[in-house]
C-alpha positions in Angstrom: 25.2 92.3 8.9 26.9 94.8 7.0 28.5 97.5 7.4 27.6 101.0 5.9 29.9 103.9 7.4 32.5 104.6 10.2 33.2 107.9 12.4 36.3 107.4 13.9 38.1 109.6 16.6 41.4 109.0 18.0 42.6 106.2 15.9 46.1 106.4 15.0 47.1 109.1 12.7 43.2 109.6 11.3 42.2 112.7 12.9 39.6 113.5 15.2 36.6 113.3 12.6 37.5 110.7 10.0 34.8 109.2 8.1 34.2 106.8 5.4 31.1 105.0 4.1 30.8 101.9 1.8 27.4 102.2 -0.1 27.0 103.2 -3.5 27.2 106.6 -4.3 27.9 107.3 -8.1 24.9 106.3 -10.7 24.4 102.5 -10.6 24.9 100.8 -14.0 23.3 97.5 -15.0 26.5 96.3 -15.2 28.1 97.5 -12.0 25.1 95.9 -10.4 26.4 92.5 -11.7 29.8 93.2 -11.2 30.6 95.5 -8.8 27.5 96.0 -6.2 25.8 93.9 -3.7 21.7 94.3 -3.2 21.7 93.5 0.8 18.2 95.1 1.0 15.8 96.5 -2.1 17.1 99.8 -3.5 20.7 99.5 -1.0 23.7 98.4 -2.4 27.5 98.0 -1.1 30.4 96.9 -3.1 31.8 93.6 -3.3 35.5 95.2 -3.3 36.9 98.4 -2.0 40.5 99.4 -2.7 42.9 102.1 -0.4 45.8 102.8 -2.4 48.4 105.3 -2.1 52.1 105.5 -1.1 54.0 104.7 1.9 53.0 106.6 5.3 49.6 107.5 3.6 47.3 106.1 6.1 46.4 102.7 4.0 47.7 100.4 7.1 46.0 102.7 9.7 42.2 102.4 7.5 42.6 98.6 7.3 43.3 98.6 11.4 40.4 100.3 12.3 38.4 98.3 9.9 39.5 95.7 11.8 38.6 97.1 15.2 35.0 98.0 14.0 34.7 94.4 12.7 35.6 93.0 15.9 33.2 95.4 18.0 30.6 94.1 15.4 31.6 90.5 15.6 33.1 89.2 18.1 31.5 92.0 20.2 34.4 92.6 22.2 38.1 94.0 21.1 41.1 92.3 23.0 45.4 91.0 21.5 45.7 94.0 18.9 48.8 94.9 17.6 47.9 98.9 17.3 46.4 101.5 20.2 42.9 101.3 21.1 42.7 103.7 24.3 40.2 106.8 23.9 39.0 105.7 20.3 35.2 106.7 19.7 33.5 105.2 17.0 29.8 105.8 15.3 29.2 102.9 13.1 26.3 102.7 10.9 25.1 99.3 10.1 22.3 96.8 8.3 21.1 93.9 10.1 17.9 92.1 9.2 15.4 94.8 7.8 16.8 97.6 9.9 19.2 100.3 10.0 21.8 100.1 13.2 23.9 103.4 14.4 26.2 102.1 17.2 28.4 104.7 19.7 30.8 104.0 22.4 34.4 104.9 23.7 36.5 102.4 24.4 39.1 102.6 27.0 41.8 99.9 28.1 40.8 97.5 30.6 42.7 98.1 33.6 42.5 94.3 34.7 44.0 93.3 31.2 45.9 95.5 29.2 45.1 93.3 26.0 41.8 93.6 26.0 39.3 97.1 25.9 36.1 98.4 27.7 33.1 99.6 26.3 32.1 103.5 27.9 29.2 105.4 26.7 28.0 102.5 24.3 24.4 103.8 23.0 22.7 102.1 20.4 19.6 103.4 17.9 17.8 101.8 14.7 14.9 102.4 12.5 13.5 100.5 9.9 14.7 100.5 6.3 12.5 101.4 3.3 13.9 101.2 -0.5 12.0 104.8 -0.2 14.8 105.8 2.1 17.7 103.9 0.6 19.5 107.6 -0.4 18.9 108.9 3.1 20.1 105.7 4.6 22.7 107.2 6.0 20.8 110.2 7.9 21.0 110.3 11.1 17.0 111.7 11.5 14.7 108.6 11.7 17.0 106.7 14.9 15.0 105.5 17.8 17.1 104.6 20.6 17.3 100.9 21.8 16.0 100.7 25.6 16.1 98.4 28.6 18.9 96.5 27.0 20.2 93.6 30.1 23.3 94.4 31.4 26.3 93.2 29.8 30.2 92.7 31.0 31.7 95.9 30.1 33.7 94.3 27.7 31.2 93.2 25.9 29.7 95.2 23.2 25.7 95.6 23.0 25.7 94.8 19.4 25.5 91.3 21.0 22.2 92.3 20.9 21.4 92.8 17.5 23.5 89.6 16.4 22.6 87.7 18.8 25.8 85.9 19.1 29.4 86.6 19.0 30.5 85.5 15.4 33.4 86.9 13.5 32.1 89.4 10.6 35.4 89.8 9.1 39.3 89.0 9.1 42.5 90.8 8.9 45.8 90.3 7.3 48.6 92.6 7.3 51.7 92.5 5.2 54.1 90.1 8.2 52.2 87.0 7.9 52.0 84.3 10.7 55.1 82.4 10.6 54.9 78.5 12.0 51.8 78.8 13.4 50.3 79.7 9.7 49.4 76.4 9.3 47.2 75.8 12.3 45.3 78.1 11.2 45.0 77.2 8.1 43.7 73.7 9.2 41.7 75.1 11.7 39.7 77.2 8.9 39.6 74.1 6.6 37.9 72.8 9.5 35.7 75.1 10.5 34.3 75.8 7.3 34.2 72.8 5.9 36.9 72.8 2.9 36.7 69.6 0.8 40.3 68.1 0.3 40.0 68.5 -3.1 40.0 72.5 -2.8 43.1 72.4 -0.5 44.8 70.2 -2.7 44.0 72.9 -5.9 45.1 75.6 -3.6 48.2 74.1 -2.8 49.3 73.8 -6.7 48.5 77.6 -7.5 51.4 78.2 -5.0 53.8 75.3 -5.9 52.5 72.5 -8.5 55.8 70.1 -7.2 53.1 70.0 -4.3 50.2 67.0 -3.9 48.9 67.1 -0.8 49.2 68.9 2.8 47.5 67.1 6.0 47.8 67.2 9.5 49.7 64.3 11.6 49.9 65.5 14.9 49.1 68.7 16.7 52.7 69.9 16.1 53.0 68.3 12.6 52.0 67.9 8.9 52.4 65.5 6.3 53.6 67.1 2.9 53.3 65.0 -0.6 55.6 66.2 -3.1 55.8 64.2 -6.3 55.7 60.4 -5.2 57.8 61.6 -1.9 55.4 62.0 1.8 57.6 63.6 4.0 56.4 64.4 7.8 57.7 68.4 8.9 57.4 69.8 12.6 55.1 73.0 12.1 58.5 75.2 12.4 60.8 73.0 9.7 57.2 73.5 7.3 57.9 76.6 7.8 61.1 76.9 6.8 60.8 74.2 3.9 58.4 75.8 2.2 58.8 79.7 0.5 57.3 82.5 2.7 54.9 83.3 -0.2 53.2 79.7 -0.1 53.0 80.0 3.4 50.7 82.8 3.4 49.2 82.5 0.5 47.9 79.1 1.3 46.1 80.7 4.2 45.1 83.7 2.8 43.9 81.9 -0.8 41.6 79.3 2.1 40.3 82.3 3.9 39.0 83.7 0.5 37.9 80.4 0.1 35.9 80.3 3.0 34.8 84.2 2.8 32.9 83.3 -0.7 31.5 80.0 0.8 30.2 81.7 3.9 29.9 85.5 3.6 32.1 87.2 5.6 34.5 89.9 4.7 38.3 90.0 4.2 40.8 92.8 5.0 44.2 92.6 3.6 47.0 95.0 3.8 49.1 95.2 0.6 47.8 92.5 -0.9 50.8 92.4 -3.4 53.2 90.9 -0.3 50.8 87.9 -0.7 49.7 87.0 -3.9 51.2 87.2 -7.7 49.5 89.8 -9.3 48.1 86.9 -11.3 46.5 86.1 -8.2 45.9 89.2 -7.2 43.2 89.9 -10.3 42.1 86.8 -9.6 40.8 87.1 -6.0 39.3 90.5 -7.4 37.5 88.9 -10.1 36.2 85.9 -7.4 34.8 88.6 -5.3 33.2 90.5 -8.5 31.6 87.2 -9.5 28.1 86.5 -7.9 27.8 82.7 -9.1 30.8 82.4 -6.7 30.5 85.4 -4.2 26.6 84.6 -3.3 26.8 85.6 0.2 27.9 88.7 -0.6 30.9 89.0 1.0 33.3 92.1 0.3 36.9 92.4 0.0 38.6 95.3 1.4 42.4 95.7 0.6 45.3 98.1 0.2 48.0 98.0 -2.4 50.8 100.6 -4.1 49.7 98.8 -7.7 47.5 101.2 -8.8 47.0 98.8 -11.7 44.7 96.7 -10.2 42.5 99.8 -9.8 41.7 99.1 -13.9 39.9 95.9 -12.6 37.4 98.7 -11.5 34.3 100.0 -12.9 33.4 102.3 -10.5 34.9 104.9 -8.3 33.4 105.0 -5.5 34.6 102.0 -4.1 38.2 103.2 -4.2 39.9 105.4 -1.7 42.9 107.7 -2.0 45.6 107.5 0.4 47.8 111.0 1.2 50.1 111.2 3.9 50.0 114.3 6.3 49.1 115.1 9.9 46.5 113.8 10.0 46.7 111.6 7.0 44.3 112.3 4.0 41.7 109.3 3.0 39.5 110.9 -0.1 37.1 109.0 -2.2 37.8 108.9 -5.5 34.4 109.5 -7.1 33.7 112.8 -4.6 36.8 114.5 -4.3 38.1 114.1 -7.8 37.2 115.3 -11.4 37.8 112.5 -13.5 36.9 111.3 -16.6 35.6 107.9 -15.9 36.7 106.2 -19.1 40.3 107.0 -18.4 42.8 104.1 -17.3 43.0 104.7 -13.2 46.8 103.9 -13.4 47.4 106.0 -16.1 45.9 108.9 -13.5 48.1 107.6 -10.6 51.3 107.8 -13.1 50.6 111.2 -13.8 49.9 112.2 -10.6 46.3 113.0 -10.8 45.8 112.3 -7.3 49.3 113.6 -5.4 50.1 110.0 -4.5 53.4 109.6 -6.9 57.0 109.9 -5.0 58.5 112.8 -5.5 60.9 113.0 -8.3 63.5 115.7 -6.4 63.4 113.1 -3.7 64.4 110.6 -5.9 67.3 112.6 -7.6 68.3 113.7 -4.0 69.1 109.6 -2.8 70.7 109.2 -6.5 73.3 112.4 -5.6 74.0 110.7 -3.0 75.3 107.3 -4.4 77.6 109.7 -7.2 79.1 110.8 -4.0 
């Protein structure tokens, strides 16, 4: 499965009619094709990365979350335990799946017998075939057949089950606060799942700290950390606090990555600068760019205020500009901006090519203050 656009209403500070879409829409370069683009069908491609940048209270949080919904409504076919407002969001996703085209409506609404969890109302779902002759319309909405005498599901349950045939998660979400203690469960439960050799975790380990040999579970409460020639045993909470907040979730983060590449699904992560080096930042770019490595064509979607990473990029329609207002402003850079494309992007962003930079009489304002 993947995904091609979202229609949102409702969500957060988006607006009643935000949109985005993730296939390629500039001219298509040999090179971008090995570097920047995935091929999931003959003539259709998607990018292996796609950036949100902008400053603070610009709406980069708010796309990430209802990426996240969509993935779960997608996935896991149902939406329950989020940390942001679901009630009265209506969504029309457009998505591939197995030689066809997928558009997907519903409203969801909170489930009155838990408040966690959401119902799917007015949940309609249409296909038709895809054709490399129609990979530029893909989008269209003429050509949809409506999907009939679908069985009866729980109503919160979404009828992509259908199509997927199984509940299975498409994507996962970080934002910026981490997971404390319990990090490291599920960091073990992902080496588990996906079947991470020992040898990986222990590489892993030593970008974050290199005093650090090895990291394995004792009990279900505790771990066994090698540093140097010392094995010392930690409860999950005295891990926690031995080790630096940054190796905590970048250990997890770095695994999921890991496991992303190995298996194909997609990664969100909000300000990906609280969790990685920039070091490591470029390098998780350049992983996902790199399709002896990425070969399951998974795609990395992530937010950040460095709009030096954006110079990793070749493209420009794989990166979104962030502007705060009410509702927020999410414009992609290759449609709703003139720019000459062999420019540095961060040399644009410093001079304010875009409206994201802080305001410089705001600035002199807070430094008036601190004469006073």
């Amino acid at each position: 499965m993947k995904l091609l656009s979202i229609r949102a209403k409702h969500f957060k500070n988006l607006g009643e009619d935000f949109r985005l879409s993730f296939i390629a829409k500039a001219k298509k370069t040999s090179e971008d094709k090995e570097y920047e683009l995935h091929e999931i069908a003959e003539g259709l491609y998607a990018f292996n990365t796609v950036a949100f940048v902008g400053k603070n209270a610009s709406g980069k949080t708010s796309v990430l979350q209802l990426l996240d919904l969509v993935f779960s409504v997608l996935g896991d076919c149902q939406v329950q335990a989020k940390l942001y407002p679901f009630d009265g969001v209506g969504l029309d996703v457009i998505f591939y799946h197995e030689g066809f085209v997928y558009r997907y409506l519903t409203d969801l609404r909170v489930d009155a017998r838990n408040a966690t969890r959401a119902v799917f109302a007015n949940q309609a779902l249409y296909r038709k075939p895809y054709f490399k002759t129609n990979a530029k319309s893909v989008l269209d909405l003429e050509g949809f057949v409506q999907v009939q005498s679908l069985t009866p599901l729980p109503d919160d349950i979404s009828i992509v089950f259908f199509v997927l045939k199984k509940a299975v998660p498409e994507a996962v979400y970080f934002d910026c606060d981490g997971h404390g203690y319990r990090t490291y469960k599920l960091l073990f439960d992902a080496v588990e799942r996906y079947s991470i050799s020992p040898a990986v975790l222990t590489k892993v380990l030593r970008l974050f700290d290199p005093r650090l040999r090895s990291l394995q579970v004792n009990d279900e409460r505790s771990y066994r950390l090698s540093i140097g020639e010392q094995t010392m045993v930690f409860t999950d909470y005295e891990l926690w606090n031995y080790l630096s907040s940054g190796t905590t979730k970048g250990l997890l983060l770095y695994i999921t990555v890991v496991a992303s590449l190995s298996v194909g699904f997609d990664v969100m992560i909000d300000e990906i600068e609280n969790h990685f080096h920039k070091t490591l930042v470029e390098n998780v770019i350049s992983l996902y760019k790199d399709k002896s490595i990425n070969r399951h064509n998974a795609t990395l979607y992530f937010s950040t205020h460095y709009c030096e990473l954006l110079d990793l990029f070749n493209r420009q329609d794989n990166i979104w500009i962030c502007q705060p207002g009410e509702p927020v402003l999410v414009k992609n850079m290759y449609e709703h901006f003139d720019n000459r494309p062999e420019l540095l992007k961060s040399k644009l962003f410093y001079r304010n090519a875009f409206g994201t930079a802080v305001d410089y009489d705001d600035l002199m304002a807070v430094k008036t203050e601190l004469y006073k």
